[in-house]
N, C-alpha and C positions, 0 to 999 in steps of 0.2 A: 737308158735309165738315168735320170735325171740325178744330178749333186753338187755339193757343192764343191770346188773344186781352185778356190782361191786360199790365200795363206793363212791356215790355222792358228798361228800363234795370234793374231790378230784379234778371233775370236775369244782365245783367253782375256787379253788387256780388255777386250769388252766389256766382259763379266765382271773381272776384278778379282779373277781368282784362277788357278790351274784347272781344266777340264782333263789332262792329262791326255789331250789328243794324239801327241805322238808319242807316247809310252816312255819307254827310260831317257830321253831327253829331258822332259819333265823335270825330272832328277837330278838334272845338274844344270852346272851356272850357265848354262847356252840359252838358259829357258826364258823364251823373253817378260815374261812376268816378274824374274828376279830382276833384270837388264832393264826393263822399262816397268815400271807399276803404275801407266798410266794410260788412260782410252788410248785408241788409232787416233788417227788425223791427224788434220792442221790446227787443232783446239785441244786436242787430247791433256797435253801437259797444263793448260790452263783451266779446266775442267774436274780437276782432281782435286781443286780447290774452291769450288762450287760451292756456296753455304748453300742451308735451307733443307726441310724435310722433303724428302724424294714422295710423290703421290702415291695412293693405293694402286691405283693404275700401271703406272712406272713398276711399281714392284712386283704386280701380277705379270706384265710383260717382260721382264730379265727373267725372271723363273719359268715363263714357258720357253723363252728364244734359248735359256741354258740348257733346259733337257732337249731341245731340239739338237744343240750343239754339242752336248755328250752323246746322244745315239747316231748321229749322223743323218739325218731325217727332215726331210723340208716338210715347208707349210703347210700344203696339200695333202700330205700324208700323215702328218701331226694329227691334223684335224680328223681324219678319218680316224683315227686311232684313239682319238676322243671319243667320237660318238660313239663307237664300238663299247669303248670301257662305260661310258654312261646307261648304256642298256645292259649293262651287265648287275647281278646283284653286287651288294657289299660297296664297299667306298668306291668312288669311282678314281680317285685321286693316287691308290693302291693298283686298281684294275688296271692304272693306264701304265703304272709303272711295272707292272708284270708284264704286260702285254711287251714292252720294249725293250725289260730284260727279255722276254724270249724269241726276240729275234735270233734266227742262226748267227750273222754277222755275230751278233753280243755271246752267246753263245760260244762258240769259236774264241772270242776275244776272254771272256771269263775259264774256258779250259786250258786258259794259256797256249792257246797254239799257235796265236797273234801279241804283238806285243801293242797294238792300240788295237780300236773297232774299225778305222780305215786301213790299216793291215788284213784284219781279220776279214772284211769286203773282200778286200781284190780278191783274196785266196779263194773266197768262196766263188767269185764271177772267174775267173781263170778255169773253174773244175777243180780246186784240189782237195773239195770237203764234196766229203758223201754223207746222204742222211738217210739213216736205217737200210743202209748198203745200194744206195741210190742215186749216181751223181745227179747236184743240183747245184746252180749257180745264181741260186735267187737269195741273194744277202736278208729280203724282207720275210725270208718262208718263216711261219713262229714253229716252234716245236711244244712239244707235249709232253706230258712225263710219261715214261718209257721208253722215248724216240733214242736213237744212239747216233752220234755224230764222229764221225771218224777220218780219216787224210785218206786218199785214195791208193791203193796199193802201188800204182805206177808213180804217182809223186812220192814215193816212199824214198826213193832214188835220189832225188834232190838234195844236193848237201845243206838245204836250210833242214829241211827236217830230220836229217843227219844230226844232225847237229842240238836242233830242240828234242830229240829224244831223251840224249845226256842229261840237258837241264831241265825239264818237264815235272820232276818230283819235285823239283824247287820252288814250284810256282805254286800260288797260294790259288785253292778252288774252293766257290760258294758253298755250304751243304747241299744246296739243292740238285749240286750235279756231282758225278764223282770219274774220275778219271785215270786212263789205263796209260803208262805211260810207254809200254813196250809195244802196242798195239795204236799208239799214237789214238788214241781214240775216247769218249766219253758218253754218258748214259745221264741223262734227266731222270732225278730221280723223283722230283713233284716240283710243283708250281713255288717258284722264289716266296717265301714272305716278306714282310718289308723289314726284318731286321737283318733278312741278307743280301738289301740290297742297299750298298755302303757308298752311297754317293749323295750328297749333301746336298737337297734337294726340299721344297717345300711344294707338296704333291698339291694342297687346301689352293695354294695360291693361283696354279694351274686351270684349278677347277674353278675359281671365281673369276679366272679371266674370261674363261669361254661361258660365262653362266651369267655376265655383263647383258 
Protein backbone atom coordinates (compact mmCIF):
# COMPACT_ATOMS: atom_id res chain seq x y z
CA UNK A 1 0.00 0.00 0.00
CA UNK A 2 1.50 2.84 -1.16
CA UNK A 3 2.60 6.28 1.07
CA UNK A 4 4.25 8.71 1.85
CA UNK A 5 6.92 7.94 3.98
CA UNK A 6 9.51 10.76 4.11
CA UNK A 7 9.76 13.76 6.86
CA UNK A 8 6.63 15.27 7.75
CA UNK A 9 7.50 18.37 9.16
CA UNK A 10 8.70 19.30 5.91
CA UNK A 11 5.40 19.15 4.63
CA UNK A 12 4.18 21.67 7.17
CA UNK A 13 7.14 24.45 6.19
CA UNK A 14 5.56 23.79 2.74
CA UNK A 15 2.18 24.98 3.50
CA UNK A 16 3.15 27.69 5.73
CA UNK A 17 1.15 26.52 8.31
CA UNK A 18 0.80 23.31 11.16
CA UNK A 19 -1.03 20.29 9.44
CA UNK A 20 -0.65 18.85 12.81
CA UNK A 21 0.89 15.60 11.43
CA UNK A 22 2.39 14.36 14.36
CA UNK A 23 -0.23 15.31 17.07
CA UNK A 24 1.04 16.86 20.32
CA UNK A 25 4.41 17.63 18.95
CA UNK A 26 2.70 20.09 17.15
CA UNK A 27 2.24 21.66 20.31
CA UNK A 28 5.38 22.55 21.46
CA UNK A 29 8.59 24.45 20.51
CA UNK A 30 10.18 21.02 18.77
CA UNK A 31 7.63 22.01 16.06
CA UNK A 32 9.52 22.93 13.19
CA UNK A 33 7.18 25.56 11.97
CA UNK A 34 7.84 27.51 15.24
CA UNK A 35 11.83 26.57 14.59
CA UNK A 36 11.89 27.23 10.99
CA UNK A 37 8.86 29.39 9.21
CA UNK A 38 10.25 28.90 6.10
CA UNK A 39 9.68 26.42 2.70
CA UNK A 40 12.37 23.13 2.73
CA UNK A 41 15.40 23.40 0.65
CA UNK A 42 18.12 25.13 -0.61
CA UNK A 43 15.97 28.32 -1.44
CA UNK A 44 13.50 27.95 1.19
CA UNK A 45 14.77 30.86 3.55
CA UNK A 46 15.14 33.09 0.50
CA UNK A 47 11.77 32.48 -0.79
CA UNK A 48 9.89 33.72 2.17
CA UNK A 49 10.72 36.84 0.81
CA UNK A 50 9.31 36.43 -2.49
CA UNK A 51 7.23 39.73 -3.48
CA UNK A 52 4.29 39.48 -6.03
CA UNK A 53 0.70 38.11 -5.90
CA UNK A 54 0.94 34.12 -5.77
CA UNK A 55 -1.56 32.85 -9.25
CA UNK A 56 -4.92 31.52 -9.08
CA UNK A 57 -3.38 28.35 -9.99
CA UNK A 58 -0.65 28.40 -7.39
CA UNK A 59 -3.36 28.76 -4.86
CA UNK A 60 -5.71 25.97 -6.20
CA UNK A 61 -2.69 23.67 -5.98
CA UNK A 62 -1.47 24.44 -2.15
CA UNK A 63 -5.14 23.75 -1.25
CA UNK A 64 -5.49 20.52 -2.98
CA UNK A 65 -1.51 19.23 -1.99
CA UNK A 66 -2.77 20.53 1.78
CA UNK A 67 -5.83 18.35 2.09
CA UNK A 68 -3.79 15.62 0.42
CA UNK A 69 -1.32 16.09 3.27
CA UNK A 70 -3.91 16.38 6.25
CA UNK A 71 -5.38 12.94 5.23
CA UNK A 72 -2.51 11.25 4.38
CA UNK A 73 -3.57 10.29 0.66
CA UNK A 74 -1.57 10.55 -2.64
CA UNK A 75 -2.51 11.62 -5.95
CA UNK A 76 -4.07 8.73 -7.44
CA UNK A 77 -6.26 8.27 -4.72
CA UNK A 78 -7.00 12.12 -4.31
CA UNK A 79 -8.23 11.91 -7.52
CA UNK A 80 -10.45 9.13 -7.34
CA UNK A 81 -12.01 10.49 -4.42
CA UNK A 82 -12.77 13.61 -6.51
CA UNK A 83 -14.66 12.17 -9.07
CA UNK A 84 -16.55 10.10 -6.73
CA UNK A 85 -17.54 13.31 -4.65
CA UNK A 86 -18.50 15.02 -8.18
CA UNK A 87 -21.02 12.49 -9.02
CA UNK A 88 -22.44 12.82 -5.84
CA UNK A 89 -25.45 15.30 -5.38
CA UNK A 90 -24.90 18.64 -3.17
CA UNK A 91 -21.50 20.57 -3.39
CA UNK A 92 -18.83 18.52 -4.40
CA UNK A 93 -16.27 20.61 -2.48
CA UNK A 94 -18.20 19.29 0.98
CA UNK A 95 -18.67 15.67 -0.64
CA UNK A 96 -15.06 15.38 -1.09
CA UNK A 97 -14.41 16.48 2.38
CA UNK A 98 -16.87 13.93 4.07
CA UNK A 99 -15.80 11.34 2.07
CA UNK A 100 -12.16 11.91 3.83
CA UNK A 101 -13.45 12.63 6.99
CA UNK A 102 -14.78 9.16 6.86
CA UNK A 103 -12.03 7.41 6.34
CA UNK A 104 -11.47 4.80 9.22
CA UNK A 105 -7.77 5.84 9.50
CA UNK A 106 -9.64 9.70 10.28
CA UNK A 107 -12.04 8.05 11.95
CA UNK A 108 -9.81 6.26 14.44
CA UNK A 109 -7.73 9.62 14.47
CA UNK A 110 -10.98 11.86 15.45
CA UNK A 111 -12.24 9.18 18.39
CA UNK A 112 -9.00 9.90 19.77
CA UNK A 113 -7.66 6.57 19.89
CA UNK A 114 -4.56 7.93 17.71
CA UNK A 115 -2.86 10.97 18.49
CA UNK A 116 -2.12 11.96 14.52
CA UNK A 117 -4.00 10.10 11.18
CA UNK A 118 -0.50 8.36 10.60
CA UNK A 119 -0.82 6.85 14.07
CA UNK A 120 -4.31 6.18 13.58
CA UNK A 121 -2.93 3.99 9.93
CA UNK A 122 -0.62 1.82 11.54
CA UNK A 123 -3.18 0.81 14.21
CA UNK A 124 -5.42 0.15 11.79
CA UNK A 125 -2.82 -2.01 9.25
CA UNK A 126 -1.37 -3.80 12.48
CA UNK A 127 -5.22 -5.24 13.20
CA UNK A 128 -5.87 -3.29 16.22
CA UNK A 129 -9.27 -1.60 15.13
CA UNK A 130 -12.39 -3.65 14.29
CA UNK A 131 -15.21 -2.20 12.32
CA UNK A 132 -18.78 -3.43 13.35
CA UNK A 133 -16.89 -6.30 15.17
CA UNK A 134 -14.64 -7.15 12.19
CA UNK A 135 -11.00 -6.96 12.03
CA UNK A 136 -9.98 -4.80 9.20
CA UNK A 137 -6.71 -3.29 8.17
CA UNK A 138 -7.62 -1.12 5.41
CA UNK A 139 -6.94 2.60 6.75
CA UNK A 140 -9.01 3.66 3.27
CA UNK A 141 -12.40 1.48 4.24
CA UNK A 142 -15.15 4.75 4.61
CA UNK A 143 -17.69 4.11 7.17
CA UNK A 144 -21.34 4.89 7.40
CA UNK A 145 -23.46 6.22 9.99
CA UNK A 146 -24.26 3.38 12.27
CA UNK A 147 -20.95 1.51 11.66
CA UNK A 148 -19.15 1.07 15.24
CA UNK A 149 -15.38 1.24 15.48
CA UNK A 150 -13.82 -0.35 18.19
CA UNK A 151 -9.83 -1.74 19.48
CA UNK A 152 -9.75 -5.36 19.23
CA UNK A 153 -10.30 -7.31 22.48
CA UNK A 154 -6.73 -9.01 22.30
CA UNK A 155 -4.95 -5.49 21.79
CA UNK A 156 -6.95 -4.44 24.87
CA UNK A 157 -3.74 -5.76 26.62
CA UNK A 158 -1.35 -3.36 25.37
CA UNK A 159 -0.21 -0.97 27.67
CA UNK A 160 -0.79 1.83 24.94
CA UNK A 161 -4.33 1.23 25.34
CA UNK A 162 -3.91 0.72 28.99
CA UNK A 163 -3.14 3.66 29.21
CA UNK A 164 -5.58 5.76 26.53
CA UNK A 165 -8.34 4.39 28.37
CA UNK A 166 -7.50 6.69 31.47
CA UNK A 167 -7.34 9.77 29.06
CA UNK A 168 -10.10 9.01 26.38
CA UNK A 169 -12.73 11.29 28.18
CA UNK A 170 -10.24 13.93 27.73
CA UNK A 171 -10.07 13.97 24.21
CA UNK A 172 -12.34 16.24 22.24
CA UNK A 173 -14.84 14.06 19.71
CA UNK A 174 -16.75 15.57 16.55
CA UNK A 175 -20.78 15.39 16.99
CA UNK A 176 -20.92 13.24 14.34
CA UNK A 177 -19.49 10.40 16.34
CA UNK A 178 -19.60 9.62 19.92
CA UNK A 179 -17.43 7.61 21.93
CA UNK A 180 -17.24 4.85 24.69
CA UNK A 181 -14.33 5.19 26.57
CA UNK A 182 -14.40 1.99 28.85
CA UNK A 183 -15.19 -0.09 25.84
CA UNK A 184 -12.43 1.75 23.99
CA UNK A 185 -14.82 2.00 21.22
CA UNK A 186 -17.15 4.46 19.03
CA UNK A 187 -20.32 4.73 16.87
CA UNK A 188 -20.96 7.19 13.62
CA UNK A 189 -23.66 8.64 14.36
CA UNK A 190 -24.42 10.58 10.70
CA UNK A 191 -22.41 12.00 7.95
CA UNK A 192 -19.84 15.04 9.37
CA UNK A 193 -21.19 18.44 8.09
CA UNK A 194 -18.95 20.83 7.26
CA UNK A 195 -19.09 22.80 10.41
CA UNK A 196 -17.68 19.66 12.04
CA UNK A 197 -15.12 19.54 10.09
CA UNK A 198 -12.48 21.96 11.90
CA UNK A 199 -9.60 22.18 9.56
CA UNK A 200 -8.90 25.13 7.72
CA UNK A 201 -9.41 24.30 4.29
CA UNK A 202 -10.88 26.02 1.21
CA UNK A 203 -12.97 23.02 -0.24
CA UNK A 204 -14.19 25.99 -3.82
CA UNK A 205 -10.39 25.92 -4.42
CA UNK A 206 -9.96 22.21 -4.68
CA UNK A 207 -12.89 21.91 -6.97
CA UNK A 208 -11.51 24.56 -9.45
CA UNK A 209 -8.36 22.98 -9.64
CA UNK A 210 -9.69 19.77 -10.99
CA UNK A 211 -12.44 21.58 -13.01
CA UNK A 212 -9.15 23.54 -14.99
Amino acid sequence: MARYTGPVCRLCRREGEKLFLKGSRCLTPKCSVERRGYPPGQHGRENQFRRGRASDYLLQLREKQKARRIYGVLERQFSRYFERASRQSGLTGYNLLAILEQRLDNVVYRLGLADSRAQARQLVQHGHIMLNNRKTNIPSALVAPGDVVSVRKESNRLTYFKDLRQNLDDRRVPRWLTVESANLSGRVVHAPAREDIDISLNEQLIVEYYSR
